[in-house]
N, C-alpha and C positions, 0 to 999 in steps of 0.2 A: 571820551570826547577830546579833540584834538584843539592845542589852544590857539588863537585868534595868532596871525601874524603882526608882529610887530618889530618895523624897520630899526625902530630907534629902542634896541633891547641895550643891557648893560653890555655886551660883547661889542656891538657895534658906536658904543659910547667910548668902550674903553680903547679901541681901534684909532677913533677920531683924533683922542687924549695921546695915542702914541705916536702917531704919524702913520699908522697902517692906512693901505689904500683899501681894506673891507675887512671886514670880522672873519675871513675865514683865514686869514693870517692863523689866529688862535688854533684853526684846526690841525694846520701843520705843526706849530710850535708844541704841541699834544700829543702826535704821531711821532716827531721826534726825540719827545722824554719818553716816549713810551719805547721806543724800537731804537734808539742810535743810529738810523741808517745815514745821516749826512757825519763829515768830517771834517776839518780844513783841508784844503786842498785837492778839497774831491771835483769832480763834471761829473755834473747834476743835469737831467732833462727834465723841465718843468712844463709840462704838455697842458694844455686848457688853459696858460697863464693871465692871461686876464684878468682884474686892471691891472694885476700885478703884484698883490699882496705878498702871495707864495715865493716869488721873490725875492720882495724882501727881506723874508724869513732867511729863503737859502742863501745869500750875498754876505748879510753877515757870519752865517755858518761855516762856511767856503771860507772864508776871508782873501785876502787879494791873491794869494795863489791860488783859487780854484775858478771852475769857467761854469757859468750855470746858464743854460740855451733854456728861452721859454718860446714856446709856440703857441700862436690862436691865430683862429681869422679875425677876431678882432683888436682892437689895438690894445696892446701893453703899454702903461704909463710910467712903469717905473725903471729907468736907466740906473747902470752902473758900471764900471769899469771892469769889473769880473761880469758882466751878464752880454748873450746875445742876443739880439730878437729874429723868430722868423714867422716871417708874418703868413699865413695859409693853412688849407684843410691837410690832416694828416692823412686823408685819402687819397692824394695828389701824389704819384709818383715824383713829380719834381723836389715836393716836401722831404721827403722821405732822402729823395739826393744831400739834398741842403742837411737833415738830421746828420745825415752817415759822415760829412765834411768834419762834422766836431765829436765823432763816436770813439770807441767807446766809451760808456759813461759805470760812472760806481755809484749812481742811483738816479733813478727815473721816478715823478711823481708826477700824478696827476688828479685834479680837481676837475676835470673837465664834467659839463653835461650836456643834453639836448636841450633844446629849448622847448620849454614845458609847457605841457598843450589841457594839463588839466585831466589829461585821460589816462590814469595811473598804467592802464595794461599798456598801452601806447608808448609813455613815457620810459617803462621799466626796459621795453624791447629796446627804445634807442639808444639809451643807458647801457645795457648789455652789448651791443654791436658797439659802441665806442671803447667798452674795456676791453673787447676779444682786440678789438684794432692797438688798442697802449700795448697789448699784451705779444701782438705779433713784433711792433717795435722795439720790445722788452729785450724778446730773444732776439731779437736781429742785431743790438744795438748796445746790448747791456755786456758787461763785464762778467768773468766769471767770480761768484761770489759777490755779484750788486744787488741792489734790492729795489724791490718795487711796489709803490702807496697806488693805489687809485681810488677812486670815486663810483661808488656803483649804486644804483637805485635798486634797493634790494624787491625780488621778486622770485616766482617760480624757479628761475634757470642760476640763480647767485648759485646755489649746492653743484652746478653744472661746472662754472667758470673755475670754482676752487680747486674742482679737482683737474681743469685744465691748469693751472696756477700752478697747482702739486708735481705736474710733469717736468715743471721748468726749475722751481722753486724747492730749498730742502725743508721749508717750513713756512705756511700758509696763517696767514690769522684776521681775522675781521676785529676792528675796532669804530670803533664809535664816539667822537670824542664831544667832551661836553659842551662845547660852543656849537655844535650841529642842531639847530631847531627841532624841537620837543615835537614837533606836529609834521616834520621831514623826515622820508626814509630812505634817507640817503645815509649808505655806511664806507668804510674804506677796506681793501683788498687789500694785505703785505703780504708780500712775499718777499721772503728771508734769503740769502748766500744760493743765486743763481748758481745750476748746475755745471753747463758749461758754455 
């Protein structure tokens, strides 16, 4: 049995206590002891970024020589003098203009999701159509030897995406990090030292 949601868990208390803009700050700071994929001085694409958390994970990691573009349709809160904002769907060819302006990047992350309708099969296929979309951006956009986090609502076609992942990527791995809610099945895609 999946346990009750609760907004105000210790991740989101401990978030509050740091100045994070939401407890999934913790996800990425997880994903990043686990894989090293950010450095100083890197450009970073932080895709889904909304309010903004991710962020500010990456601002500090980057530090002031690096340039970290976040995009969403909705608005990012959190500013910085290494960070750009672009505001729009990544299905908008204009979007995609605006990415390529600050490309290439030595890592792409993304948290993004649909907006959750309750209907797991529903939710999982929207969830999959936005990773194939990070994932076209990936190789269009990414560096040779960048890496790539994303957010995927695990379902039938996840064993699908990996092995699209593996065409691009020299090493795939799914993790799971522990601030991700007990009763959410939501995991993250890496992919390790893009091919070319």
């Amino acid at each position: 049995m999946t346990k009750p949601f609760n907004p105000n868990d210790a991740y989101a208390r401990k978030a509050k206590s740091l100045g994070y803009l939401a407890r999934s700050a913790f996800k990425l700071e997880d994903i990043l002891k686990k894989f090293s994929i950010l450095k100083p001085g890197n450009r970073v694409l932080d895709i889904g970024a909304a309010p903004g958390s991710w962020l500010q994970v990456i601002s500090k990691k980057i530090g002031a020589k690096g340039l970290a573009v976040g995009i969403d349709i909705s608005e990012i809160k959190f500013k910085s003098n290494n960070i750009k904002i672009i505001k729009g769907d990544i299905f908008e060819k204009t979007v995609a203009d605006e990415i390529a302006a600050f490309a290439p990047f030595d890592a792409i992350v993304s948290d993004i999701a649909p907006k959750t309708s309750g209907i797991k099969i529903r939710d999982q296929a929207q969830s999959e159509e936005l990773v194939n979309r990070v994932l076209e951006i990936a190789r269009a956009f990414l560096k040779k030897d960048g890496s790539l986090a994303v957010k995927i609502f695990q379902g039938s076609d996840t064993r699908i995406l990996m092995k699209e992942m593996q065409k691009t990527f020299k090493k795939v791995s799914t993790h799971k990090p522990p601030a991700s809610r007990d009763r959410s099945f939501e995991t993250y895609l890496v992919g390790l030292n893009k091919v070319d």
